[in-house]
mmCIF file of the N, C-alpha and C atoms, coordinates in Angstrom:
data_MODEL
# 
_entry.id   MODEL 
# 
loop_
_atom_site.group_PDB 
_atom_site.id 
_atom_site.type_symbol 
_atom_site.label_atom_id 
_atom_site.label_alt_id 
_atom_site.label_comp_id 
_atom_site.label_asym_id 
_atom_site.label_entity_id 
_atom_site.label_seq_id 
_atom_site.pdbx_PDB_ins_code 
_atom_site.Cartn_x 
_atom_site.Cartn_y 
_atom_site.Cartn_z 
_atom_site.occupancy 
_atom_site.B_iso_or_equiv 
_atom_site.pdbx_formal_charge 
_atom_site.auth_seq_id 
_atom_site.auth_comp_id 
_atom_site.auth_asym_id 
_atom_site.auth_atom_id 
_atom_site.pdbx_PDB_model_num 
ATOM 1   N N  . UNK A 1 1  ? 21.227  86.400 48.635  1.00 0.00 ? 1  UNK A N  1 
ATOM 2   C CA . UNK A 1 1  ? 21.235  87.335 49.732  1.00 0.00 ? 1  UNK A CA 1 
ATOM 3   C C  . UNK A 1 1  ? 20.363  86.783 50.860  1.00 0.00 ? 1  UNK A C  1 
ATOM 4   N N  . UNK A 1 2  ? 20.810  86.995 52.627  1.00 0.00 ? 2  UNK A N  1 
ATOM 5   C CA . UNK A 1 2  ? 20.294  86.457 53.322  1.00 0.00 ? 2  UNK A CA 1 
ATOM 6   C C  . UNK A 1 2  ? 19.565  87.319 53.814  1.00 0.00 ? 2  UNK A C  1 
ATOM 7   N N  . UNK A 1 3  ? 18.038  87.226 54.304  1.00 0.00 ? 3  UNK A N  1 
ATOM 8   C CA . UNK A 1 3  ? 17.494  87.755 55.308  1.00 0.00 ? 3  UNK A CA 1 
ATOM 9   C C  . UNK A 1 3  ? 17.591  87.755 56.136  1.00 0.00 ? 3  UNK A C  1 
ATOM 10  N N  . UNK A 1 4  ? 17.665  88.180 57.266  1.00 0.00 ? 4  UNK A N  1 
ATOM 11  C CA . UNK A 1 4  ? 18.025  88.068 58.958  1.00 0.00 ? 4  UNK A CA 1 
ATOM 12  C C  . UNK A 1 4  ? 16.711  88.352 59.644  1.00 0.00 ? 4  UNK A C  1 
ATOM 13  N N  . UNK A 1 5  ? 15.835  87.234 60.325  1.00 0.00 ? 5  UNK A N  1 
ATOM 14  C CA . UNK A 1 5  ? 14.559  88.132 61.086  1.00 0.00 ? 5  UNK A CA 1 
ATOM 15  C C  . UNK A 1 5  ? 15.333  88.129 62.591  1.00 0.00 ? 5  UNK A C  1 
ATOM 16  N N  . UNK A 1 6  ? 14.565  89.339 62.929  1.00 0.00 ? 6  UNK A N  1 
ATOM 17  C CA . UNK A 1 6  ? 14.724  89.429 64.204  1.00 0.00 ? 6  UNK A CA 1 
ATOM 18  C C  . UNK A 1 6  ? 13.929  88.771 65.442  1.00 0.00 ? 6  UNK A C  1 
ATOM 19  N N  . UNK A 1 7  ? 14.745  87.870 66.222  1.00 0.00 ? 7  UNK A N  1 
ATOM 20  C CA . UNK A 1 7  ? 14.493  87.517 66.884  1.00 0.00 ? 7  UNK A CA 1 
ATOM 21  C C  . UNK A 1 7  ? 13.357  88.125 67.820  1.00 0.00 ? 7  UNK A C  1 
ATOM 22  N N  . UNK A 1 8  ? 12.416  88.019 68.207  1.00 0.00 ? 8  UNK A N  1 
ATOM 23  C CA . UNK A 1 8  ? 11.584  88.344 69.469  1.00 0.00 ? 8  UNK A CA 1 
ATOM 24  C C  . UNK A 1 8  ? 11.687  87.488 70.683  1.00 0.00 ? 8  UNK A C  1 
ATOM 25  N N  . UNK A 1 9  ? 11.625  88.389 71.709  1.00 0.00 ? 9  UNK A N  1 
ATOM 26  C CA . UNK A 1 9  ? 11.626  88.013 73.239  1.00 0.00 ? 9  UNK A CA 1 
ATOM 27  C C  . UNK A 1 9  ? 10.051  87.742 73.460  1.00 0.00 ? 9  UNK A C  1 
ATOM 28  N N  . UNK A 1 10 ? 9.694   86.900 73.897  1.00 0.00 ? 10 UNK A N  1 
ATOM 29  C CA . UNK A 1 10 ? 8.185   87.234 74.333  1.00 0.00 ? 10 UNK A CA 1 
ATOM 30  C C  . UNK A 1 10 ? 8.274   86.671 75.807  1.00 0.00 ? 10 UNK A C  1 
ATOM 31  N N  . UNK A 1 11 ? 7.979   87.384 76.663  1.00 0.00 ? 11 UNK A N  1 
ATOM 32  C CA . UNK A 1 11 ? 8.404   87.304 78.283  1.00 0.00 ? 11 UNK A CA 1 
ATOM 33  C C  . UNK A 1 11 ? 7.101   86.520 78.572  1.00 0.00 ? 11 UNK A C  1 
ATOM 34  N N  . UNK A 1 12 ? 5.758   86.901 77.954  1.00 0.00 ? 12 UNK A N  1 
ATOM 35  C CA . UNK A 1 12 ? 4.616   86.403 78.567  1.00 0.00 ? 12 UNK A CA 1 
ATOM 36  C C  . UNK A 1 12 ? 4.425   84.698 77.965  1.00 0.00 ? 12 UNK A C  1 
ATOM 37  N N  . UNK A 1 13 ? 5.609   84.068 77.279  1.00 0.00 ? 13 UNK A N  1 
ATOM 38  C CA . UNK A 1 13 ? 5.856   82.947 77.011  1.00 0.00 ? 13 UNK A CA 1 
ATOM 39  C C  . UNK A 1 13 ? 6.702   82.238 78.003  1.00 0.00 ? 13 UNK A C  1 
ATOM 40  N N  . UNK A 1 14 ? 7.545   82.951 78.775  1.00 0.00 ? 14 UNK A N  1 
ATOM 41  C CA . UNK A 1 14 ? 8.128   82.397 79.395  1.00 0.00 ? 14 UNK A CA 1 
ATOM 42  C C  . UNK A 1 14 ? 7.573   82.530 80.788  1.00 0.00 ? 14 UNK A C  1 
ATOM 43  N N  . UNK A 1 15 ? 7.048   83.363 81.237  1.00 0.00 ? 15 UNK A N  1 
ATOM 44  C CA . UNK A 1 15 ? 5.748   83.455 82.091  1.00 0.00 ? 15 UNK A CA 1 
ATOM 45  C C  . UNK A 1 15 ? 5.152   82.068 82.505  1.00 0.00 ? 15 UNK A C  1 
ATOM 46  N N  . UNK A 1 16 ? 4.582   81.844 80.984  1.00 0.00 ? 16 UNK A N  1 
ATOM 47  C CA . UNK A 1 16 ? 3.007   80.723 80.820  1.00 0.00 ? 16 UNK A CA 1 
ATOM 48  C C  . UNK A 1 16 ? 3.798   79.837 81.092  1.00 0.00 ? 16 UNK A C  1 
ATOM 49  N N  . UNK A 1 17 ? 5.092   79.476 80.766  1.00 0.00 ? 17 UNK A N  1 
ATOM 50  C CA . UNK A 1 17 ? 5.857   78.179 80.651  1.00 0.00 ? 17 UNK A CA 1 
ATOM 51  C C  . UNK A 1 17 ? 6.198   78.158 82.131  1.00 0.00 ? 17 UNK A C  1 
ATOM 52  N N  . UNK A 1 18 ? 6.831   78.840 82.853  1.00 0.00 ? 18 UNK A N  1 
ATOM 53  C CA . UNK A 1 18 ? 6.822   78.976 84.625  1.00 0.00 ? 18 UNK A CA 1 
ATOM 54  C C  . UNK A 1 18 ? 6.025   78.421 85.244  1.00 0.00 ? 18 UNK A C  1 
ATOM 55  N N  . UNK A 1 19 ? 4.902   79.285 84.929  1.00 0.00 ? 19 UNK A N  1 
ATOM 56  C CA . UNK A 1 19 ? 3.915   78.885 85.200  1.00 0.00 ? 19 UNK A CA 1 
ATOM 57  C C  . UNK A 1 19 ? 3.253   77.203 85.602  1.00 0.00 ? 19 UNK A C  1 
ATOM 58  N N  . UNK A 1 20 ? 3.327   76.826 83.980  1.00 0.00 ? 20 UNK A N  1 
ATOM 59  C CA . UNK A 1 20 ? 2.888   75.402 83.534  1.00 0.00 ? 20 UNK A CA 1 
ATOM 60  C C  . UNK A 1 20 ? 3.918   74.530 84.711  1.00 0.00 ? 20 UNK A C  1 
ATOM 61  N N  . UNK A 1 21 ? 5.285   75.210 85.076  1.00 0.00 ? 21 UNK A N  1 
ATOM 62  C CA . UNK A 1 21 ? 6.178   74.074 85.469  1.00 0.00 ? 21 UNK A CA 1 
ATOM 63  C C  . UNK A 1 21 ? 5.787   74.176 86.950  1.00 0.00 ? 21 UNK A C  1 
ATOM 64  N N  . UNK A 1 22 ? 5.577   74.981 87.643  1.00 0.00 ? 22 UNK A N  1 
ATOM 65  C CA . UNK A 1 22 ? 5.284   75.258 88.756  1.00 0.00 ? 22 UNK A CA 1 
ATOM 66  C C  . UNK A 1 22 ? 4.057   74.248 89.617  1.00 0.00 ? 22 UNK A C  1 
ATOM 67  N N  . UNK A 1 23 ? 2.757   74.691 88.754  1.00 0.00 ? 23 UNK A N  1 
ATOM 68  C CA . UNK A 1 23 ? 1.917   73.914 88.681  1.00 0.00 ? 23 UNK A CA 1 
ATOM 69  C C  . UNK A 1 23 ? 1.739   71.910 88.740  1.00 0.00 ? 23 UNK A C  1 
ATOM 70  N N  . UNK A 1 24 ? 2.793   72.056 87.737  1.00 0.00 ? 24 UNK A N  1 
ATOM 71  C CA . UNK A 1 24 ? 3.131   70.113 87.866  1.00 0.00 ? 24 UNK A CA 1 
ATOM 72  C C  . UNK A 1 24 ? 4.146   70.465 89.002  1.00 0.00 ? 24 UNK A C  1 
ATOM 73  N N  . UNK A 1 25 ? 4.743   70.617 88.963  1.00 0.00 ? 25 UNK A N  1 
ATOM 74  C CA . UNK A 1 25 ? 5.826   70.563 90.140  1.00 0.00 ? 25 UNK A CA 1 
ATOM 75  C C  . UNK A 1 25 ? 5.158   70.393 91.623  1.00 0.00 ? 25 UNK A C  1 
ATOM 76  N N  . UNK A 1 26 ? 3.873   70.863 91.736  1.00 0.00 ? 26 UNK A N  1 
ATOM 77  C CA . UNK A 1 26 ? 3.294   71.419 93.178  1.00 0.00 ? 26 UNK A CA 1 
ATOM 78  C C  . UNK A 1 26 ? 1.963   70.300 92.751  1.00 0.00 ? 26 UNK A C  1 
ATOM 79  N N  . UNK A 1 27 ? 1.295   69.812 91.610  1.00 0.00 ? 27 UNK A N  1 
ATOM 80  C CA . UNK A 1 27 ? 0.817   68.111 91.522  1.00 0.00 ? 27 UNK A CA 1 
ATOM 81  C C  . UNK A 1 27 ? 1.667   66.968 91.828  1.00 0.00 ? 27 UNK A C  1 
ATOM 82  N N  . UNK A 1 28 ? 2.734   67.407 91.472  1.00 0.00 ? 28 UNK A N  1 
ATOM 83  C CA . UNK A 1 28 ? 3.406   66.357 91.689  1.00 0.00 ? 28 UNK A CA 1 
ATOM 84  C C  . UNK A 1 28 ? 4.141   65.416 93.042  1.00 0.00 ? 28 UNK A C  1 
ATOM 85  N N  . UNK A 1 29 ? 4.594   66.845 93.494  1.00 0.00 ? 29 UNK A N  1 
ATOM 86  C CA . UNK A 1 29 ? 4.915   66.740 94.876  1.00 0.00 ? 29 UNK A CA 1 
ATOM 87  C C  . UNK A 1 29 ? 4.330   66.187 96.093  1.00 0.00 ? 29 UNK A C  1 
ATOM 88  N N  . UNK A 1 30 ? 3.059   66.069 96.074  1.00 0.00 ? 30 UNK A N  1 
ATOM 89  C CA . UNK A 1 30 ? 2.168   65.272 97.415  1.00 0.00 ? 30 UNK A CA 1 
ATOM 90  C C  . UNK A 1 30 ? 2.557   63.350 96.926  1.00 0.00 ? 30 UNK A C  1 
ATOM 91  N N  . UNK A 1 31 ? 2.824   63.288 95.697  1.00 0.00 ? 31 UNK A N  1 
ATOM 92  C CA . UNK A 1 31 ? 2.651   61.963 95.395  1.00 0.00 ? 31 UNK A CA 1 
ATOM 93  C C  . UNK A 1 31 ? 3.910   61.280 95.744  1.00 0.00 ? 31 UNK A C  1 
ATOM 94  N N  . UNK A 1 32 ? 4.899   62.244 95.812  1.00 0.00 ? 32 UNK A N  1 
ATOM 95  C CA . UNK A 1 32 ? 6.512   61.923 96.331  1.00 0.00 ? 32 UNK A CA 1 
ATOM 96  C C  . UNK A 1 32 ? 6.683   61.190 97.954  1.00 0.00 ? 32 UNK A C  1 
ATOM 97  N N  . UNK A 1 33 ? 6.008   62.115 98.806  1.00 0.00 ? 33 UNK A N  1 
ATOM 98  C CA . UNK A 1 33 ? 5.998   61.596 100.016 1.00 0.00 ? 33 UNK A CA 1 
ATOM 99  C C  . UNK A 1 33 ? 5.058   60.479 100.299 1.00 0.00 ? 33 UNK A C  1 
ATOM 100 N N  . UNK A 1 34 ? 5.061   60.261 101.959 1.00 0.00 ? 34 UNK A N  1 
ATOM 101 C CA . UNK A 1 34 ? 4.464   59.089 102.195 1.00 0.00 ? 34 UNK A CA 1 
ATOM 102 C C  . UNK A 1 34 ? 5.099   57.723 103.144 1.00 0.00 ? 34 UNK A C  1 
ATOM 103 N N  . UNK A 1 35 ? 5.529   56.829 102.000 1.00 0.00 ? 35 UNK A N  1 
ATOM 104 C CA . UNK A 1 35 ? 6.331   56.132 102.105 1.00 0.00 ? 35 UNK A CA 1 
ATOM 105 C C  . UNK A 1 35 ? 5.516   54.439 102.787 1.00 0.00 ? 35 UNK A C  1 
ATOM 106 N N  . UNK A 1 36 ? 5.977   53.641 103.652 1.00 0.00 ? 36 UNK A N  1 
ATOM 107 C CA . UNK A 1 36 ? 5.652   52.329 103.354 1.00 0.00 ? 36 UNK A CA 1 
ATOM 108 C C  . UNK A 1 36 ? 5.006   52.245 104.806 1.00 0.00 ? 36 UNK A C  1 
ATOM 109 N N  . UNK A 1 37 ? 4.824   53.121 106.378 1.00 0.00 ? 37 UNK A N  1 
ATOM 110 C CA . UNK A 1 37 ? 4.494   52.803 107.590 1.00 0.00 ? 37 UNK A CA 1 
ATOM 111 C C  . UNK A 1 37 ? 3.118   52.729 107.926 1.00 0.00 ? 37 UNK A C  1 
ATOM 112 N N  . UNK A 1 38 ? 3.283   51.410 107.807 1.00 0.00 ? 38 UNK A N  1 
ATOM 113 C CA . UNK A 1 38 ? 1.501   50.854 108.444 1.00 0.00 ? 38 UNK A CA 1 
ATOM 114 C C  . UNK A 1 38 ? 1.667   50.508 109.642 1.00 0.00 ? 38 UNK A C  1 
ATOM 115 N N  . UNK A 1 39 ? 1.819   51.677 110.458 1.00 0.00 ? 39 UNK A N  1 
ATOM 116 C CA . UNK A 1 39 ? 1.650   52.096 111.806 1.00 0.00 ? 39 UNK A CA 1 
ATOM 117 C C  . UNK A 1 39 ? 0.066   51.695 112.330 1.00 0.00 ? 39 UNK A C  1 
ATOM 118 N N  . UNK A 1 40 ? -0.670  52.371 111.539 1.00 0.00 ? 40 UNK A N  1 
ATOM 119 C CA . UNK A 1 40 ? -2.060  52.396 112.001 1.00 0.00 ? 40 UNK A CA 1 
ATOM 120 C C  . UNK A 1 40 ? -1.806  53.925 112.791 1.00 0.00 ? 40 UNK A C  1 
ATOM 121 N N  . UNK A 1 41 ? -0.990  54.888 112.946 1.00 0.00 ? 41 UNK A N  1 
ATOM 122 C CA . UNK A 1 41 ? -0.932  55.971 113.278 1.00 0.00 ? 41 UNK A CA 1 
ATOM 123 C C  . UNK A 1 41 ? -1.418  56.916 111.869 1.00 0.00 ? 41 UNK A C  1 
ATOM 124 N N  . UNK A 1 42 ? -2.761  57.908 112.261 1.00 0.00 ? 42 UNK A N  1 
ATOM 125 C CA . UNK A 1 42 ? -2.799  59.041 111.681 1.00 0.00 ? 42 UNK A CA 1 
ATOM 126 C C  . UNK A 1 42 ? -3.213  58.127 110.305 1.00 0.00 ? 42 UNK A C  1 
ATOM 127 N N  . UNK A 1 43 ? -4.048  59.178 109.352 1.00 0.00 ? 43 UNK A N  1 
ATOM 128 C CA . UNK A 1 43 ? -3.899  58.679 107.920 1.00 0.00 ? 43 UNK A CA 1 
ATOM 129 C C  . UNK A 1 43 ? -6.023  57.982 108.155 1.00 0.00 ? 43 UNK A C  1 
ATOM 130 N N  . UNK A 1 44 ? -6.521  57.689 106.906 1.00 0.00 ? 44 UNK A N  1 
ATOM 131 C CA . UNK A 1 44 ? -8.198  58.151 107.159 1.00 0.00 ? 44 UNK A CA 1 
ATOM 132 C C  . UNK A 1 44 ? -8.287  56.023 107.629 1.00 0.00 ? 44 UNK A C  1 
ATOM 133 N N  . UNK A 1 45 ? -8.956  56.326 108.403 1.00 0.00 ? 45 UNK A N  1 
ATOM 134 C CA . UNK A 1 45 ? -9.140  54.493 109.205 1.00 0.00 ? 45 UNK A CA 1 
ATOM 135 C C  . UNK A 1 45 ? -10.185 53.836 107.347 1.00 0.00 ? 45 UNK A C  1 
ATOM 136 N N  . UNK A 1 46 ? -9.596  52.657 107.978 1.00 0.00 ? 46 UNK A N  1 
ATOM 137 C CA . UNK A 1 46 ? -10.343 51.209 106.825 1.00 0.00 ? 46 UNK A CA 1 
ATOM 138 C C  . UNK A 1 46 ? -11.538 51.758 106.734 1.00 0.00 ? 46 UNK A C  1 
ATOM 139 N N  . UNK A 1 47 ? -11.945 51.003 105.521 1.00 0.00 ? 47 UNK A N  1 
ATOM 140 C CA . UNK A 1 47 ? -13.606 51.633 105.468 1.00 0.00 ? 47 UNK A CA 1 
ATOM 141 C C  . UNK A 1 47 ? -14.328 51.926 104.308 1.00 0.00 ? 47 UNK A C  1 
ATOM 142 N N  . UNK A 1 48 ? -15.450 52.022 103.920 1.00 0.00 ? 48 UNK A N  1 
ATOM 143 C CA . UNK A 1 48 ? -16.085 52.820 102.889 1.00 0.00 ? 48 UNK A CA 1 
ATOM 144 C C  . UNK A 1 48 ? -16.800 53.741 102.830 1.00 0.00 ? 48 UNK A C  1 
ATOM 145 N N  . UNK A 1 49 ? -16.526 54.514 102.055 1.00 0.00 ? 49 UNK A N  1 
ATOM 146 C CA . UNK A 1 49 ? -17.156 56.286 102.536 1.00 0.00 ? 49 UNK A CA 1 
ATOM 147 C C  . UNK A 1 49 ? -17.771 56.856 101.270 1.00 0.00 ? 49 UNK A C  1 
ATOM 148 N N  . UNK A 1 50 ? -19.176 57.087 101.378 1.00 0.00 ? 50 UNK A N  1 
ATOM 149 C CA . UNK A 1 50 ? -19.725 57.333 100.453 1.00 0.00 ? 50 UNK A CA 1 
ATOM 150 C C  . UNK A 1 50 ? -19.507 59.426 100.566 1.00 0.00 ? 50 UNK A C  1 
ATOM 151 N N  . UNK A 1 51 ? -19.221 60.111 99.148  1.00 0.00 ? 51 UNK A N  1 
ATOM 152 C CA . UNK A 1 51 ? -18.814 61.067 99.142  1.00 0.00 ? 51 UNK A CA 1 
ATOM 153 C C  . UNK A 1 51 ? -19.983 61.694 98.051  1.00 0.00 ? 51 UNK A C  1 
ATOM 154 N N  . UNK A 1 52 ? -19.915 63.229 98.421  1.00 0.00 ? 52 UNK A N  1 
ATOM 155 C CA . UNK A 1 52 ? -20.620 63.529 97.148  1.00 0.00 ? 52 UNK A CA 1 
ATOM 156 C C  . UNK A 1 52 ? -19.623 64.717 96.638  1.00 0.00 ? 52 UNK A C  1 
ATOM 157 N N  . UNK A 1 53 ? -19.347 65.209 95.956  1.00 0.00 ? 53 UNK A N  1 
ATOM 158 C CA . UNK A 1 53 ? -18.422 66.204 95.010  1.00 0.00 ? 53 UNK A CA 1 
ATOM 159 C C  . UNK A 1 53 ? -19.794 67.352 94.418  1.00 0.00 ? 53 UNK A C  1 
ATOM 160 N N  . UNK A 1 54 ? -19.480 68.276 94.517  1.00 0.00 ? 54 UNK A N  1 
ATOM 161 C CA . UNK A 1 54 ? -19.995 69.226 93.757  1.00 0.00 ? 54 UNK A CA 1 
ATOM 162 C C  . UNK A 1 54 ? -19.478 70.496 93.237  1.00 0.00 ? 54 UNK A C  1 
ATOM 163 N N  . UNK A 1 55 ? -19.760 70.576 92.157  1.00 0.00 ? 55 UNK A N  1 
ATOM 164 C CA . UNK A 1 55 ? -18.717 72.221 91.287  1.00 0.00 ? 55 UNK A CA 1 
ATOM 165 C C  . UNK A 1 55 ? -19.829 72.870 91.019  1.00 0.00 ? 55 UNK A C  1 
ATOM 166 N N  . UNK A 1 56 ? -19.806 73.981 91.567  1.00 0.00 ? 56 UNK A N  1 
ATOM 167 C CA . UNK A 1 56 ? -20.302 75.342 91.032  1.00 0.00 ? 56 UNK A CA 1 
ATOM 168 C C  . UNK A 1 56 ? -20.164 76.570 90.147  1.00 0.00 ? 56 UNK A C  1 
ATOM 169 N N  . UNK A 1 57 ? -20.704 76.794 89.109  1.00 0.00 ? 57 UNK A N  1 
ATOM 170 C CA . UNK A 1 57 ? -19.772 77.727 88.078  1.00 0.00 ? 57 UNK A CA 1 
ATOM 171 C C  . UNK A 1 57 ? -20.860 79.059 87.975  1.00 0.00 ? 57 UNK A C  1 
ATOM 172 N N  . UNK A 1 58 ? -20.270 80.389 88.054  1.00 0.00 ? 58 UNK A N  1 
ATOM 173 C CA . UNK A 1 58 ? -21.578 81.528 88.376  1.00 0.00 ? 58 UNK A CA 1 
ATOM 174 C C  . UNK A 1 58 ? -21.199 82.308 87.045  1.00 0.00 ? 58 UNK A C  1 
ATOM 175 N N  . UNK A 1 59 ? -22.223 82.704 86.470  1.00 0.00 ? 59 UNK A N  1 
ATOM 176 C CA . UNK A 1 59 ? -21.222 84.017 85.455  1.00 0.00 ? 59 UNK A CA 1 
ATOM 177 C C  . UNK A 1 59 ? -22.763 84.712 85.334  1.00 0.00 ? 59 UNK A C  1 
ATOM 178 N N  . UNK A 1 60 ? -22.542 85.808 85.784  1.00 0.00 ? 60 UNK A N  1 
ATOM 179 C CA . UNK A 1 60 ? -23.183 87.201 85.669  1.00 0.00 ? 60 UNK A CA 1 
ATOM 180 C C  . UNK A 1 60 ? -24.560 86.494 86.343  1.00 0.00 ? 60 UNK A C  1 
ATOM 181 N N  . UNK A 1 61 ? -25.645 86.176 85.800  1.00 0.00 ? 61 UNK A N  1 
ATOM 182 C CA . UNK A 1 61 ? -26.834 85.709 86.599  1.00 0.00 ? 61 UNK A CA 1 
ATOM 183 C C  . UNK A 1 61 ? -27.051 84.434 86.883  1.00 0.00 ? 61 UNK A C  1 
ATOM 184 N N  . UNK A 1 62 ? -26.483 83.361 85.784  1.00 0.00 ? 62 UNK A N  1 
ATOM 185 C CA . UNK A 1 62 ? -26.408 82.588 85.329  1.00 0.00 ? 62 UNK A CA 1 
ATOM 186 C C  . UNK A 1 62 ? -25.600 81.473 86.582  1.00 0.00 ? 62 UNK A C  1 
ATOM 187 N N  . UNK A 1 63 ? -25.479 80.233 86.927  1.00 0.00 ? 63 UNK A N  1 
ATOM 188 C CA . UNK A 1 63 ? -25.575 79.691 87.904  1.00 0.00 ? 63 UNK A CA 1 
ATOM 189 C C  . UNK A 1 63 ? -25.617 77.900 87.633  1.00 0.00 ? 63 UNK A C  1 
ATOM 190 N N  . UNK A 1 64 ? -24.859 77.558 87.606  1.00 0.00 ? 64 UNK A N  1 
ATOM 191 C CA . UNK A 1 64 ? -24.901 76.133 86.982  1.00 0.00 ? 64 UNK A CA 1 
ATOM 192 C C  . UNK A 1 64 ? -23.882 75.237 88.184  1.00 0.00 ? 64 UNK A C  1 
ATOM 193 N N  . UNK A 1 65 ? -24.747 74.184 88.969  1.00 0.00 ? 65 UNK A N  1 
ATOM 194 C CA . UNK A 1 65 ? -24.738 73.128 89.867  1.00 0.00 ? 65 UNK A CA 1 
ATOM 195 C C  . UNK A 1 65 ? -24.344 71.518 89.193  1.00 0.00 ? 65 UNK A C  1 
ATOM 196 N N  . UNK A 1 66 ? -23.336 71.090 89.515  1.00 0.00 ? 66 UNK A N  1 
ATOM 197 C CA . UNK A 1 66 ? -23.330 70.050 89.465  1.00 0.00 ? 66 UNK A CA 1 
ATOM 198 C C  . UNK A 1 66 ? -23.063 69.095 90.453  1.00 0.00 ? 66 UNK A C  1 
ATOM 199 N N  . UNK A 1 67 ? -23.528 67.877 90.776  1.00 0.00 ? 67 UNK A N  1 
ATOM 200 C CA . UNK A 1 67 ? -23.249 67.219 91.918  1.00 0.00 ? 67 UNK A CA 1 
ATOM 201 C C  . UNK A 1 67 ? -22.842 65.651 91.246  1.00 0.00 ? 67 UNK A C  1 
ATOM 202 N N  . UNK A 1 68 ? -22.251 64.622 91.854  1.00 0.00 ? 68 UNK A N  1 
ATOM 203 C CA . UNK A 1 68 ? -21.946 63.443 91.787  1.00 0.00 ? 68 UNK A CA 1 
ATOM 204 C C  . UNK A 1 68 ? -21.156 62.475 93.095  1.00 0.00 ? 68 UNK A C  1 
ATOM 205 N N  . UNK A 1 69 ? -22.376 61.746 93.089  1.00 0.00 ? 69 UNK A N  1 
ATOM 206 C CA . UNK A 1 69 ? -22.189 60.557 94.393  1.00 0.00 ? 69 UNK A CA 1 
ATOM 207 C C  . UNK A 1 69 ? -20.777 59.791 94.380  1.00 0.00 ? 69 UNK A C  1 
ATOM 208 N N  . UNK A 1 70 ? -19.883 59.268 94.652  1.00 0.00 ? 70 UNK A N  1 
ATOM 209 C CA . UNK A 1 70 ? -18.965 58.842 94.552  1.00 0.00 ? 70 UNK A CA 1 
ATOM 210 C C  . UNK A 1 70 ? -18.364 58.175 95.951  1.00 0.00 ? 70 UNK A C  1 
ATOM 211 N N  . UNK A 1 71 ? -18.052 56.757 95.606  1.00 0.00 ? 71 UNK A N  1 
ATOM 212 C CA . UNK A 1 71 ? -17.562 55.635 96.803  1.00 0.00 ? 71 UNK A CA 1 
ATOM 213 C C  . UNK A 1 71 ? -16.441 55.564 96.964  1.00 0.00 ? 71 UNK A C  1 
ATOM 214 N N  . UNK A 1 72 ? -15.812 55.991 97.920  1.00 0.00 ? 72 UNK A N  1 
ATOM 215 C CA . UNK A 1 72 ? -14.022 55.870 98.721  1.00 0.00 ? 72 UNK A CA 1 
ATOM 216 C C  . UNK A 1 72 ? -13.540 54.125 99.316  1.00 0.00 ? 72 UNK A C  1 
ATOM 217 N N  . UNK A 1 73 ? -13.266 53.451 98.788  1.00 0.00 ? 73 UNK A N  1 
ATOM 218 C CA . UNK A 1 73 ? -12.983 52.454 99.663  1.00 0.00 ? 73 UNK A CA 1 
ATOM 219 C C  . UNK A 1 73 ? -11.418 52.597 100.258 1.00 0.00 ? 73 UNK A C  1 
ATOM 220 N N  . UNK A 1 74 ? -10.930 52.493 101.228 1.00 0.00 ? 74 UNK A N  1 
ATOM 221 C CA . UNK A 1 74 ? -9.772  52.545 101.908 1.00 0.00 ? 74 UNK A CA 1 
ATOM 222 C C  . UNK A 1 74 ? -9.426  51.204 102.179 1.00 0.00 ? 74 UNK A C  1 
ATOM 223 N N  . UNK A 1 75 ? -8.266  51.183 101.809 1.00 0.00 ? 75 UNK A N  1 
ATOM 224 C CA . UNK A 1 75 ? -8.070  49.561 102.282 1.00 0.00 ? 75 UNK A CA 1 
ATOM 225 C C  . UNK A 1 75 ? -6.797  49.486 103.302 1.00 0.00 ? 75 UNK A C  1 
# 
């Protein structure tokens, strides 16, 4: 004798999965354009550019800084 389970819908799976595709889809997309014109029009000039990055994360009082120096070379 066979059991039959019943299938479940779970919408908030197909949600997360939207989601997930959306997300790469909209990373992905800046890397598409572009293309090969070394105009020298527009776009960041030759050079090296020292950068610093920092993330901030707050939860309730609590407060945590991070920073890191980081070198751009443009060629």
């Amino acid at each position: 004798m066979m059991i039959r389970r019943r299938r479940e819908w779970r919408p908030q799976l197909l949600y997360g999965l939207t989601l997930v595709c959306l997300l790469s889809i909209s990373v992905a997309m800046p890397g598409c354009g572009g293309g090969g014109s070394s105009s020298g029009s527009g776009g960041t000039p030759t050079g090296t550019y020292n950068l610093t990055v920092t993330g901030t994360f707050t939860s309730n009082s609590a407060k945590l800084i991070h920073s890191i120096k980081v070198t751009l070379v443009v060629q």
